[in-house]
TORLUM-296282 format. One record per atom (N, C-alpha, C): residue in one letter; x, y, z. Coordinates in pm, whole numbers, plus 50000, padded with zeros to 5 digits. Layout:
N
aXYZ
...
! end
This chain:
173
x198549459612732
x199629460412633
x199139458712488
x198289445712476
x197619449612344
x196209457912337
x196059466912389
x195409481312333
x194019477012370
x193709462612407
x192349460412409
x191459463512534
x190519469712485
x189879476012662
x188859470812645
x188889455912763
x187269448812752
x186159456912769
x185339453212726
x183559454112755
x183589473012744
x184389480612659
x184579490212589
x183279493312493
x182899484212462
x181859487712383
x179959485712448
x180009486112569
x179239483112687
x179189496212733
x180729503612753
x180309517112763
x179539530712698
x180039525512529
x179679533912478
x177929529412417
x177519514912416
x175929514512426
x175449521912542
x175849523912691
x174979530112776
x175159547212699
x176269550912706
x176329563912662
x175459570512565
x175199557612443
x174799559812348
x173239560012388
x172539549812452
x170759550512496
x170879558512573
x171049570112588
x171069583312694
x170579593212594
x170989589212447
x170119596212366
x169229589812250
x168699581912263
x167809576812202
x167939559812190
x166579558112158
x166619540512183
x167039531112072
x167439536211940
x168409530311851
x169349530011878
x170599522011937
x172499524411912
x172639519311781
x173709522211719
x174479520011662
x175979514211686
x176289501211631
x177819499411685
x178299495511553
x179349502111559
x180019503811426
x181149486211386
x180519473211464
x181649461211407
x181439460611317
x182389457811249
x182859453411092
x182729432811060
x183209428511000
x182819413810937
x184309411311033
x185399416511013
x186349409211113
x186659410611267
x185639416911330
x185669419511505
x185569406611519
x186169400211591
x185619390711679
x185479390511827
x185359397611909
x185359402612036
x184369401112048
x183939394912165
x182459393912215
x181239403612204
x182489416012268
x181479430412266
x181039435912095
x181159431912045
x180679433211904
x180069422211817
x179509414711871
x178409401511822
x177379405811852
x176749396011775
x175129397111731
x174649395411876
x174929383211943
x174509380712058
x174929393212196
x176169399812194
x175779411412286
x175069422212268
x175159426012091
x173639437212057
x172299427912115
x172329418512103
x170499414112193
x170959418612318
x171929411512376
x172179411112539
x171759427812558
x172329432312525
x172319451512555
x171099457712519
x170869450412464
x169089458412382
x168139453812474
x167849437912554
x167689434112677
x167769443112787
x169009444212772
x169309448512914
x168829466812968
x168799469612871
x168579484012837
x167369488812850
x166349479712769
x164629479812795
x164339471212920
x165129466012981
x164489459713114
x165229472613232
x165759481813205
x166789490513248
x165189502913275
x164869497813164
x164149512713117
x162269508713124
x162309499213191
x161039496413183
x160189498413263
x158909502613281
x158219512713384
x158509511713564
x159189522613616
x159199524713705
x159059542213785
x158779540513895
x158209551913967
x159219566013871
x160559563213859
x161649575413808
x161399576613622
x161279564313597
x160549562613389
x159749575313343
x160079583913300
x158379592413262
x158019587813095
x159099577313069
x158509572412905
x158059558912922
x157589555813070
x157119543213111
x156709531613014
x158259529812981
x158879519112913
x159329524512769
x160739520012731
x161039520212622
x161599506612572
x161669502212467
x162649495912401
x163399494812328
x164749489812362
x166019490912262
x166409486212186
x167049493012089
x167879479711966
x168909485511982
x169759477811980
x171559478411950
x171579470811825
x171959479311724
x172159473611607
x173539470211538
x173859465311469
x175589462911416
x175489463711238
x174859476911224
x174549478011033
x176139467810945
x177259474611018
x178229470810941
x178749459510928
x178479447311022
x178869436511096
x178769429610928
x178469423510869
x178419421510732
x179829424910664
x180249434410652
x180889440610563
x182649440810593
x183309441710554
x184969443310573
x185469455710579
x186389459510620
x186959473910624
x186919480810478
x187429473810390
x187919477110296
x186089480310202
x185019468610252
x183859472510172
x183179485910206
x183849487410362
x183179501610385
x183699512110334
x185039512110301
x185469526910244
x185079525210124
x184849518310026
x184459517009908
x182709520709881
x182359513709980
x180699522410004
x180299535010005
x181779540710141
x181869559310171
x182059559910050
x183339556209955
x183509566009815
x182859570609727
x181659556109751
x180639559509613
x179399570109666
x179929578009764
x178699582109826
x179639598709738
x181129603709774
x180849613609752
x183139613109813
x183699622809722
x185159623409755
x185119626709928
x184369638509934
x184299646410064
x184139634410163
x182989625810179
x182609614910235
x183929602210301
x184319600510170
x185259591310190
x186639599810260
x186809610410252
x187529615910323
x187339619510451
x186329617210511
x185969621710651
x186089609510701
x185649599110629
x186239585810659
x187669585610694
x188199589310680
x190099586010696
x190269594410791
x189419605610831
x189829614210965
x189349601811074
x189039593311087
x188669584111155
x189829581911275
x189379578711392
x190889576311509
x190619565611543
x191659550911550
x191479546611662
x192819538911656
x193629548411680
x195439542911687
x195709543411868
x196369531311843
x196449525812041
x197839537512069
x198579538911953
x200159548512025
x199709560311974
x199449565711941
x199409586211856
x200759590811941
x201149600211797
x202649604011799
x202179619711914
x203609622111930
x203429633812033
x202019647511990
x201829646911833
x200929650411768
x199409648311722
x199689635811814
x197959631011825
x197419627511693
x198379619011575
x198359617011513
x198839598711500
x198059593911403
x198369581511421
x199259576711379
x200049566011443
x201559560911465
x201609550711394
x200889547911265
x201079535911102
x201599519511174
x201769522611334
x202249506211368
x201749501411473
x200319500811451
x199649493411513
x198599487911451
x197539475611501
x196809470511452
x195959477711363
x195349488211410
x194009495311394
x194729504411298
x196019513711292
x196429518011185
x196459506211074
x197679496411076
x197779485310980
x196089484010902
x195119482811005
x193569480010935
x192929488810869
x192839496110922
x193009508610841
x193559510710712
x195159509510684
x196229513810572
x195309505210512
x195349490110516
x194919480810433
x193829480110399
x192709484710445
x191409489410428
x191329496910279
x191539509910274
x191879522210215
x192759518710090
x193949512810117
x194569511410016
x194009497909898
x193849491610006
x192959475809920
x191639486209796
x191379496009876
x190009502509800
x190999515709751
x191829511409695
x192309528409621
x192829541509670
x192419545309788
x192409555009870
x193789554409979
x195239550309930
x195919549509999
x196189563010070
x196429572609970
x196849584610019
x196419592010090
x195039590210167
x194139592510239
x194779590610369
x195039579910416
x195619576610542
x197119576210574
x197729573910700
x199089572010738
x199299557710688
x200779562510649
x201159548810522
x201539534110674
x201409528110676
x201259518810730
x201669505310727
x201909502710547
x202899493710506
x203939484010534
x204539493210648
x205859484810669
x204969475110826
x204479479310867
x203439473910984
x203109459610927
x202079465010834
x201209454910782
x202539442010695
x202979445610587
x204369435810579
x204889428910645
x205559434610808
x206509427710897
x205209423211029
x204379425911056
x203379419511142
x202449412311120
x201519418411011
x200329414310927
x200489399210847
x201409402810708
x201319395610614
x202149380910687
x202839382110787
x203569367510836
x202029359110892
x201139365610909
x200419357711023
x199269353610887
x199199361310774
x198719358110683
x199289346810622
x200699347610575
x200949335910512
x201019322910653
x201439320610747
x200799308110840
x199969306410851
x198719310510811
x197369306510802
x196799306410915
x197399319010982
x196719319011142
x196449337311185
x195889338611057
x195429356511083
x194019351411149
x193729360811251
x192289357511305
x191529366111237
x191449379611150
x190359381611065
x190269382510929
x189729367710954
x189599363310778
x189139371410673
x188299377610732
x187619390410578
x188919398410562
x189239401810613
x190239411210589
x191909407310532
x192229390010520
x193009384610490
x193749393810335
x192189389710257
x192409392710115
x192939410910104
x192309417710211
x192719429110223
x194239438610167
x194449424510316
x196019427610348
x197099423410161
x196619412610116
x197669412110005
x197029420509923
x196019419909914
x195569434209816
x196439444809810
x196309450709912
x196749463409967
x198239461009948
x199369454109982
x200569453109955
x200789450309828
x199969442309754
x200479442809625
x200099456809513
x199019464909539
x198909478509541
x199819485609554
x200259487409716
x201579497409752
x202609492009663
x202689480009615
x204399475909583
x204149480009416
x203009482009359
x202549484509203
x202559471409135
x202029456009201
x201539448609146
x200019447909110
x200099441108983
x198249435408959
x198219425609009
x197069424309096
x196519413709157
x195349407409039
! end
């Protein structure tokens, strides 16, 4: 019901060392899910070179892996601001980005869910509202309550969220 598909990111490291022995996993500074810590990129990078380490079927008799987390550092909102300074086009391929748990009959994302809400607030916190599905009323009536009780679980992204609403509403922060 809440959209979360454990050890999801377990699948896509094997998928991913099928083509080469760098992964990439795209967590951000507010994942907190196991499958996106420092400690399961070792576990998987482990597991992967002991996976892959010389046997009779190996013909690269032995490799080793890194599962890396470049972004794990950074907040939603620092990454679209990174894409922008790279190039308009850039930061726009950024916002074609998917990962909405409902998509409307159009396979388009449905502005009321987490990952939209993170998203809107991402983008808009960094300027780029119009880029994405407006999301606002999400982030307001779900988001910002759990912000003001002082019980949002991702803190980087706290400042995001009033950013971003006081943006949409045409306040200076």
């Amino acid at each position: 019901p809440d959209g979360i598909v454990p050890a999801r990111n377990l699948f896509f490291v094997l998928a991913a060392a099928q083509f080469g022995d760098v992964v990439g996993l795209g967590a951000t500074a507010g994942d907190q899910v196991l499958d996106k810590s420092a400690e399961f990129a070792e576990r998987a990078a482990s597991m992967l070179s002991f996976l892959w380490s010389p046997q009779r079927w190996n013909e690269h008799q032995g490799t080793t892996y890194s599962v890396e987390l470049p972004l794990k550092g950074l907040s939603k909102r620092a990454i679209v601001e990174r894409v922008a300074e790279l190039s308009h086009e850039a930061v726009g391929a950024l916002a074609e980005s998917f990962s909405c748990y409902t998509p409307t009959q159009q396979n388009e994302e449905c502005g009321h869910c987490p990952p939209c809400g993170r998203k809107w607030a991402a983008f808009t916190a960094a300027g780029h509202e119009s880029l994405v599905v407006d999301a606002s009323a999400y982030v307001e009536h779900s988001v910002l309550p759990l912000v003001q009780a002082g019980i949002h679980h991702r803190g980087p992204e706290v400042a995001e969220v009033v950013e971003a609403l006081a943006r949409h509403r045409g306040i200076a922060t």
